[in-house]
C-alpha positions in Angstrom: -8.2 -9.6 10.6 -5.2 -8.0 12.0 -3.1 -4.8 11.0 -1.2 -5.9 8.3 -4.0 -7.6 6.6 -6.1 -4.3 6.9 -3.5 -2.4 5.9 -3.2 -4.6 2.5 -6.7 -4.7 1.9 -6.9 -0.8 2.1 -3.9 -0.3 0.0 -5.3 -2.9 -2.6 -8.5 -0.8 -2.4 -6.9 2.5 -3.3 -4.6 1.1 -6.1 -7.5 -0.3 -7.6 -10.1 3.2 -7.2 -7.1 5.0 -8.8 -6.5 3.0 -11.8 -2.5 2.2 -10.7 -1.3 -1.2 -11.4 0.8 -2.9 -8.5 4.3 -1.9 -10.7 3.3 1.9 -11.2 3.1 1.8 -7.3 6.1 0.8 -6.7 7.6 2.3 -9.2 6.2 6.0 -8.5 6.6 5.1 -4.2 10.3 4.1 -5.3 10.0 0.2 -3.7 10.6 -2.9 -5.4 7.8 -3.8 -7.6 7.8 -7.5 -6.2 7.1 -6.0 -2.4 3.4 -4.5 -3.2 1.6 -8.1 -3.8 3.1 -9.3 -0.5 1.9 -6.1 1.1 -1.3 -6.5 -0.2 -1.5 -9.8 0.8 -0.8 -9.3 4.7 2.5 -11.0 4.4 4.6 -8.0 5.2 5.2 -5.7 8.3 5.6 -2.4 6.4 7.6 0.3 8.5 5.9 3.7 8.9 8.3 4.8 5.8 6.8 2.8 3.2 3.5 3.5 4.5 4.3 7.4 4.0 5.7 6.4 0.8 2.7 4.3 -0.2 0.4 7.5 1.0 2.4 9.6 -1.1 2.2 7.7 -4.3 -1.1 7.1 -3.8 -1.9 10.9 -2.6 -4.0 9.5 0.2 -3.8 11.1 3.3 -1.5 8.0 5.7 -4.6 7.6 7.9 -6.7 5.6 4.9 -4.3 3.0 5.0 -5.3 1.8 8.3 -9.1 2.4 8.2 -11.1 -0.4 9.4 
């Protein structure tokens, strides 16, 4: 699995534990609501921005987003 898919998978995982739906994530980490399924799905190479952003929304310290 490489970065981007474990990146997804742990940002699917902490949408889910919190309850968010994928358009209250973007909406609340101010991205485009259609860009979260691709992220989720490994498709995208996310700059370290949107992961802040991501963290942020989620309040998740950055570092869970790339735990193995």
């Amino acid at each position: 699995m490489d970065i981007k898919q474990k990146f997804g998978k742990n940002l699917k995982r902490l949408r889910l534990e919190k309850g968010i739906s994928q358009e209250t994530l973007a909406l609340t980490a101010d991205l485009d609501r259609t860009y979260i399924p691709s992220i989720e799905k490994g498709l995208r190479n996310v700059s370290i921005t949107v992961a802040e952003k991501l963290a942020i929304a989620l309040n998740v310290d950055i570092t869970e987003l790339f735990k193995d």
